[in-house]
C-alpha positions as CSV (number, residue, x, y, z in Angstrom):
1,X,119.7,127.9,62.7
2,X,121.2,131.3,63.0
3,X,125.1,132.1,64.4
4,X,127.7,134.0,64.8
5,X,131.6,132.4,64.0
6,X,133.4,134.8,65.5
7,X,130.9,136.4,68.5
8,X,133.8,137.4,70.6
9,X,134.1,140.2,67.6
10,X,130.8,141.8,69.9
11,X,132.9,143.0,72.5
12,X,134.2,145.8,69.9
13,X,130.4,147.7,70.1
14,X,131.3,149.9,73.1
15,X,134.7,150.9,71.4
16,X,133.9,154.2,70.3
17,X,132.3,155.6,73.5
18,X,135.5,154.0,75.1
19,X,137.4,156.3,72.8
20,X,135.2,159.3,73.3
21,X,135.7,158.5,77.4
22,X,139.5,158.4,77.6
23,X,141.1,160.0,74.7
24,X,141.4,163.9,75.9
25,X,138.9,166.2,73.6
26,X,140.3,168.3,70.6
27,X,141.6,171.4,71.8
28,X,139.9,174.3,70.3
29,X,141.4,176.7,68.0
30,X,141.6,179.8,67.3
31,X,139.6,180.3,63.8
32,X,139.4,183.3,61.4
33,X,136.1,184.9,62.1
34,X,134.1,187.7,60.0
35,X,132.9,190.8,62.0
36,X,129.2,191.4,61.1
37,X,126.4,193.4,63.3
38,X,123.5,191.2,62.8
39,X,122.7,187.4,61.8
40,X,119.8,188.2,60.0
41,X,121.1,187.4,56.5
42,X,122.8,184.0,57.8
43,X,119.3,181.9,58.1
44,X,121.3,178.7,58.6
45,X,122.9,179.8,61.5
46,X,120.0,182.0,63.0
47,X,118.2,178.3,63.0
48,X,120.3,176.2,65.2
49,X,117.0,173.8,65.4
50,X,117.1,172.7,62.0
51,X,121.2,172.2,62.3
52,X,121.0,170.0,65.3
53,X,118.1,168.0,64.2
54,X,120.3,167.2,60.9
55,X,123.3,166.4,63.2
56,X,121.4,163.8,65.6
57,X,119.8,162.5,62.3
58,X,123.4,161.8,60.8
59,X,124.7,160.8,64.6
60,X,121.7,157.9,64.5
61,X,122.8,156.7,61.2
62,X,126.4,156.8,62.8
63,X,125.6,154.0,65.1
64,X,123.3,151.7,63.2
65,X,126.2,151.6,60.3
66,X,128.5,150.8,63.1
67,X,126.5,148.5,64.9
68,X,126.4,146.5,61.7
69,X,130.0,146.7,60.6
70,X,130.7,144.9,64.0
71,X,128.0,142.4,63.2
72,X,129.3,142.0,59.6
73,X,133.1,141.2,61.7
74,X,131.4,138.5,63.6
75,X,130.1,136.9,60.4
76,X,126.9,135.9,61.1
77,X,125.8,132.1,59.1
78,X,122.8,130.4,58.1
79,X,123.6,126.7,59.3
80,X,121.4,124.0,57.6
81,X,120.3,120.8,58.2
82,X,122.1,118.3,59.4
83,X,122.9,115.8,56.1
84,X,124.8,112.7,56.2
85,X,127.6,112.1,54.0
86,X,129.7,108.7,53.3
87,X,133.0,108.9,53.7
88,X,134.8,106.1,53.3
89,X,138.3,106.9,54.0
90,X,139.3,104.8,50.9
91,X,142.1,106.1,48.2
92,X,141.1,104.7,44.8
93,X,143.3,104.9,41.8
94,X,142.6,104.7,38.2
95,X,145.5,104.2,35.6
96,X,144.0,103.6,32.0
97,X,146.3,102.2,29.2
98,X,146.3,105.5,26.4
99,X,148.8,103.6,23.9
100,X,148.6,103.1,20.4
101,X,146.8,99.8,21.0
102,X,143.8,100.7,22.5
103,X,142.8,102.3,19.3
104,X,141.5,98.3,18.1
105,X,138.2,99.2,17.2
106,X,136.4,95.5,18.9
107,X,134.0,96.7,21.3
108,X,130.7,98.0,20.7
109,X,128.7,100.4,22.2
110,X,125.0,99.9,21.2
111,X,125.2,98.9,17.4
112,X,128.3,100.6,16.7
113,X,131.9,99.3,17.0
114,X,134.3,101.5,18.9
115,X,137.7,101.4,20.1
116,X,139.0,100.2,23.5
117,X,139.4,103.6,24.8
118,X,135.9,104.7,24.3
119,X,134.3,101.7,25.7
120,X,136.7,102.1,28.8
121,X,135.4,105.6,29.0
122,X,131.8,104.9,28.8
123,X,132.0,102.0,31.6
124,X,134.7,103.7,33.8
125,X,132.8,107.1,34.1
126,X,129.7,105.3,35.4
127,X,131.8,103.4,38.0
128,X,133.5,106.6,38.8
129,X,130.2,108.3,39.9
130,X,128.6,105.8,41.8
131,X,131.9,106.1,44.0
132,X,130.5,108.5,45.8
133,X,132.5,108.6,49.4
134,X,135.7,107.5,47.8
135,X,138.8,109.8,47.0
136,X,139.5,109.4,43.3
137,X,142.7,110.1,41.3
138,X,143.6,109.5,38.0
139,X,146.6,108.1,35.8
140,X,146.7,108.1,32.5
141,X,149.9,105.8,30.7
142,X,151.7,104.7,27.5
143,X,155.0,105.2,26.9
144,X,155.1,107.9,30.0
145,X,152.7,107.8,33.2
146,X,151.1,111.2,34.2
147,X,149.0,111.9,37.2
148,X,146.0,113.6,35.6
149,X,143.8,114.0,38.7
150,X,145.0,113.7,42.1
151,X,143.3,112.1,44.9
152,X,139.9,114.2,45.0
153,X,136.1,113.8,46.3
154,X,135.1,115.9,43.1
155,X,133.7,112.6,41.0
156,X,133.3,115.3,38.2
157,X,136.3,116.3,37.6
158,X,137.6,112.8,37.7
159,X,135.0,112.0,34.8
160,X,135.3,115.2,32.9
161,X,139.2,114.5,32.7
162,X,139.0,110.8,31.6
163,X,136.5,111.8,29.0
164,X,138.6,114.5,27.5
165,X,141.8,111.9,27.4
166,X,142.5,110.8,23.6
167,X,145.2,107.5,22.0
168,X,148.1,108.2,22.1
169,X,148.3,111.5,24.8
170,X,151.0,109.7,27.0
171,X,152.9,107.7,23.7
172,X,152.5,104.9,22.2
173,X,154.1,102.4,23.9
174,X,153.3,100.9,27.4
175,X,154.5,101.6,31.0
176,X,152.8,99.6,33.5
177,X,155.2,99.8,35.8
178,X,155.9,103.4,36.0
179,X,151.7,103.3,36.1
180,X,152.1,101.8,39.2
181,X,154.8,103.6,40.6
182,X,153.0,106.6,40.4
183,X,150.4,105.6,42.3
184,X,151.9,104.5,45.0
185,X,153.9,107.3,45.4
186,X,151.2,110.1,44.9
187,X,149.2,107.8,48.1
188,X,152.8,107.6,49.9
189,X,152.7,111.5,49.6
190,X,149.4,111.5,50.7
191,X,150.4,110.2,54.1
192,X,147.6,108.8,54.5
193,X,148.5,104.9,54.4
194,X,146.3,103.4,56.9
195,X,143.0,103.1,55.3
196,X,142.1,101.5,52.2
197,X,144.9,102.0,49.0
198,X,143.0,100.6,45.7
199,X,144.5,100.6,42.3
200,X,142.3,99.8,38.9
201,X,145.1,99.3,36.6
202,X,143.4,98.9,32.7
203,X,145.4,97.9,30.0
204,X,145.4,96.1,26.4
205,X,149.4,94.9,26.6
206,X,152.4,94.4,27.9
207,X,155.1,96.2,29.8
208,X,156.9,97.8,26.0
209,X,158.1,101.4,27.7
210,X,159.2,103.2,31.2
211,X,162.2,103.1,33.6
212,X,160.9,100.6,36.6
213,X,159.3,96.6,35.9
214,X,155.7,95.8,36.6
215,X,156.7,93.2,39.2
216,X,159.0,95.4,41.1
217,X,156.0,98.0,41.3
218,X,154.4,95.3,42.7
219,X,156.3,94.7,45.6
220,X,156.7,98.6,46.3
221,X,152.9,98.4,46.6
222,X,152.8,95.6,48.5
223,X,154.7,97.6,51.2
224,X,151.9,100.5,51.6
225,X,149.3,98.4,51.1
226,X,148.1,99.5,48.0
227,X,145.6,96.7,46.6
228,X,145.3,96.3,42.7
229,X,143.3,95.1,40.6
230,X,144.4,94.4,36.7
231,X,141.8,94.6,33.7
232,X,143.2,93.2,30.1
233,X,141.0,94.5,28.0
234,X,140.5,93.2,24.5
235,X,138.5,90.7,22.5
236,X,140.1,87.2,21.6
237,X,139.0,87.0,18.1
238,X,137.5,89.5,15.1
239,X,137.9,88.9,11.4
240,X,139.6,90.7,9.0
241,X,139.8,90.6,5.2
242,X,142.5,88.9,4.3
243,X,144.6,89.3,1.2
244,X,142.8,86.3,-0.7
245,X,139.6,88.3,-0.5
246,X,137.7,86.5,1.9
247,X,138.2,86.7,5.9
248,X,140.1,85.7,8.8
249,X,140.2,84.9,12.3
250,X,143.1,86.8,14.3
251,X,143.5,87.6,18.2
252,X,143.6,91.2,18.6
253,X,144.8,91.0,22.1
254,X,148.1,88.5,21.1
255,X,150.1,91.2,23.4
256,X,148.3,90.9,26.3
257,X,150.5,89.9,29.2
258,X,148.1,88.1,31.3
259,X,150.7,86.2,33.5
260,X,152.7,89.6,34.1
261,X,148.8,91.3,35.4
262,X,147.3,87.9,37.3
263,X,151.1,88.0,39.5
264,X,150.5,91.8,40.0
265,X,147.5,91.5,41.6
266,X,147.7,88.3,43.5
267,X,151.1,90.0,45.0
268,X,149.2,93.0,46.4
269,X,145.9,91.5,47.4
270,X,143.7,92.1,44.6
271,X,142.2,90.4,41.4
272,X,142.8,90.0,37.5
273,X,139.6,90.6,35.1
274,X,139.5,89.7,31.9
275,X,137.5,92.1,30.0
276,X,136.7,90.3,26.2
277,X,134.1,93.2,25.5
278,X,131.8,96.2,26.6
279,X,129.6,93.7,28.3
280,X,132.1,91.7,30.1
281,X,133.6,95.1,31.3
282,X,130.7,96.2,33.0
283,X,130.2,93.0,35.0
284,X,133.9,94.0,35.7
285,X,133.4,97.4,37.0
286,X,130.3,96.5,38.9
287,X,132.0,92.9,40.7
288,X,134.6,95.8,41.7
289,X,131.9,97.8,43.5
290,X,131.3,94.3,45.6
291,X,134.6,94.0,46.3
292,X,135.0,97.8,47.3
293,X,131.7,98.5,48.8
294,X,130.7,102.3,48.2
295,X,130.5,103.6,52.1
296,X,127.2,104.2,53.6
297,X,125.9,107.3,55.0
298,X,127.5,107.8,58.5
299,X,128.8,111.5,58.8
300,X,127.2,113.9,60.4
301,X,127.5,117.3,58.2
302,X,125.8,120.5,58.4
303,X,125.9,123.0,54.9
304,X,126.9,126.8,56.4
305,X,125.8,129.7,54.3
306,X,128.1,132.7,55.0
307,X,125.9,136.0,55.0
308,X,128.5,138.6,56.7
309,X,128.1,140.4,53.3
310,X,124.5,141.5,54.2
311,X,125.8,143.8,57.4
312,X,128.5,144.9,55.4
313,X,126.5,146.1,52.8
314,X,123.9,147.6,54.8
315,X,127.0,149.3,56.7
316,X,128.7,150.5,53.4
317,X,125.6,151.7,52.0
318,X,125.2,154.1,55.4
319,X,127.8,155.1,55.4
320,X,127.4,156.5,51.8
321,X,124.4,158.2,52.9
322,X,126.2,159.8,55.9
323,X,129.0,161.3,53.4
324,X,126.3,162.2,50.7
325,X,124.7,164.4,53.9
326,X,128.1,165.8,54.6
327,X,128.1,167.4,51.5
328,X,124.9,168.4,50.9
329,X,125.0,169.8,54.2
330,X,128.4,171.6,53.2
331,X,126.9,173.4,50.1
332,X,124.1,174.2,51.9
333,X,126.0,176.4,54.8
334,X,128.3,177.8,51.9
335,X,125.5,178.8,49.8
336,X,123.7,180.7,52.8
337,X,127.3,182.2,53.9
338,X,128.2,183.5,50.7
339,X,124.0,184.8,50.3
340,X,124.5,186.2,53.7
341,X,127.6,187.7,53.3
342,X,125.9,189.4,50.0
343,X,123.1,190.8,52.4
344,X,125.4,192.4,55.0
345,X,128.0,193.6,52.5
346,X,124.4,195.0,50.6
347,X,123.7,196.7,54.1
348,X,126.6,198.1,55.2
C-alpha cells in the first residue's frame, strides 16, 4: 500500500501561480541597446519560433520538477504487510560474575574443558536470542559493576557484548550487591516499573568487593518489583595432582555463598539454581524460559519504506537539465550576437 505522511504538504502545488497572480510584475528597464539597420546577420533573433519553442520546452520541465519537489515534501511510503510482533513489556536483566574466579576451568563444552565464563557465554547467548519480545540489558561485575548494555530489543547487541567480555574486565573481586544495585536503578530510571522487572544474577562466589550488601540490594529490589533469580555456578568436585604425585578431590566452588543467593531470591520473588556444569546450566536457562514465558505474537506492525528520495531525485536531476539549457542556450545567443555583430560591422 502506497501513502503520503505529510499530504497536507499538496496544498503548496498552486504556490507559484499564486505568486505569479499577486506579486506586481518586474518593472521594465531601460537596457543598453545596439543600433543596427537590419537583423539579417542575428538568425537567433530573426527566428523567434525556435526561441519560444525552447522556452515552453524548459517552462514544461519547470513544472514537472516542481510538481515533484512538492511530492518528494509529502514523503510518499511503501507500507508493507501487516506482521505481528511480541512484545512482552518485560525488563530482563543480566549481571554475569567477570572475577578472577570464574577463570576455574570445570565445565566442558563438547570434549573440551573450559572455564566458567565461556560456558556461561555459550548457554547465556542462546537464552538471550530466544528472548525475542523482551527488553534486554546487561551487567557485567567483579570488584566494580558496569552497565554494558542498557535495556534494548536489539538481542544482538546484547550477545555480541557478552561474547566480547573477558576475566577479570570489572576486577577481580566480587560485587553482588552493587550488581544488583545497578539494576534496579538503571529500571527505576527507566520509569517503567509496572510491568515485569527480572534479574538473572550469575555468579561463582561470594559478596568479596563494592560499597552496598547483597541483602540490602535485596530489599531495594523488592520495592520496584524487580524479581531475581540467582545462578552459582561451579562444579562440587575435580581432581588435582597433589604434591605426593597422585590426585585429589577438592571443591572448586568452596566460596560460593549459597545462603547469601537462595535469601536474595526468595526476598524478591524469584528462584536459586544451582548450576554444577554446562549441562545443568542449560536446564537452568531453559526452566527460566518457563518461568518467564517468551511473549506471543500479538502486535499489530506494519514495515514503512521511505521513498521521498525518488521525487527528489527526479526533481534535482531536472532541474540540472533546466540550468544545463540555460547555458547552452546562453552561448548559443552570444555566439550568434557576436557573429552578427561581425556581419553588420562587415556591412557597414
Amino acid at each position: 500500500m502506497w501513502s503520503l505522511a505529510w499530504p497536507w504538504m499538496l496544498l503548496a502545488l498552486p504556490l507559484p501561480l499564486l505568486v505569479r497572480k499577486l506579486l506586481p510584475p518586474v518593472s521594465g528597464a531601460q537596457e543598453a541597446g545596439l543600433r543596427v539597420p537590419s537583423l539579417s546577420g542575428f538568425s537567433v533573433l530573426a527566428d523567434r519560433s525556435e526561441v519560444e519553442q525552447l522556452l515552453n520546452w524548459r517552462f514544461w520541465l519547470a513544472v514537472i520538477a516542481w510538481l515533484l519537489l512538492v511530492l518528494a515534501a509529502a514523503r510518499p511510503e511503501r507500507i508493507g504487510d501487516e506482521l505481528d510482533v511480541p512484545v512482552s513489556g518485560r525488563n530482563l536483566m543480566l549481571a554475569v560474575d567477570l572475577s578472577g574466579s570464574m577463570d576455574a576451568k570445570d565445565f566442558e563444552l563438547g570434549s573440551r574443558k573450559v572455564d566458567r565464563l565461556t560456558a556461561t557465554k555459550a548457554v547465556a547467548s542462546d537464552f538471550i536470542m530466544r528472548r525475542e519480545g523482551d527488553r534486554i540489558g546487561l551487567i557485567l561485575f567483579g570488584e566494580r559493576a558496569y552497565l554494558q548494555v542498557p535495556l534494548t530489543l536489539d538481542r544482538e547487541t546484547v550477545n555480541v557484548l557478552l561474547m566480547e567480555a573477558f576475566i577479570g574486565l570489572a576486577g577481580e573481586k566480587t560485587a553482588i550487591g552493587d550488581a544488583i544495585t545497578l539494576a534496579v536503578k538503571r529500571i527505576h530510571d527507566q520509569g517503567d516499573v509496572g510491568g515485569d522487572q527480572v534479574l538473572i544474577l550469575l555468579t561463582d562466589g561470594a559478596n568479596t568487593a563494592g560499597a552496598v550488601d547483597p541483602l540490602k540490594a535485596a530489599e531495594l529490589a523488592q520495592q520496584i518489583g524487580l524479581r531475581i533469580y540467582t545462578i552459582g555456578i561451579g562444579a562440587e568436585s575435580i581432581s588435582v595432582p597433589s604434591i605426593t604425585g597422585g590426585m585429589r578431590r577438592v571443591n572448586p566452588s568452596a566460596d560460593l555463598d549459597e545462603e547469601t543467593l537462595t535469601t536474595i531470591a526468595e526476598q524478591t520473588g524469584g528462584r536459586y539454581f544451582r548450576a554444577r556444569d554446562t549441562a545443568s546450566l542449560q536446564d537452568i536457562y531453559r526452566l527460566l524460559d518457563e518461568m518467564e514465558p517468551v511473549a506471543e505474537p500479538e502486535a499489530g506492525f506494519r514495515p514503512v519504506t521511505a521513498l521521498f528520495y525518488w521525487p527528489l531525485g527526479g526533481a534535482v536531476v531536472l532541474a540540472m537539465l533546466m540550468a544545463l539549457a540555460n547555458l547552452l542556450a546562453g552561448w548559443r545567443v552570444a555566439r550568434e550576437l557576436k557573429r552578427g555583430y561581425g556581419a553588420v560591422r562587415d556591412a557597414g
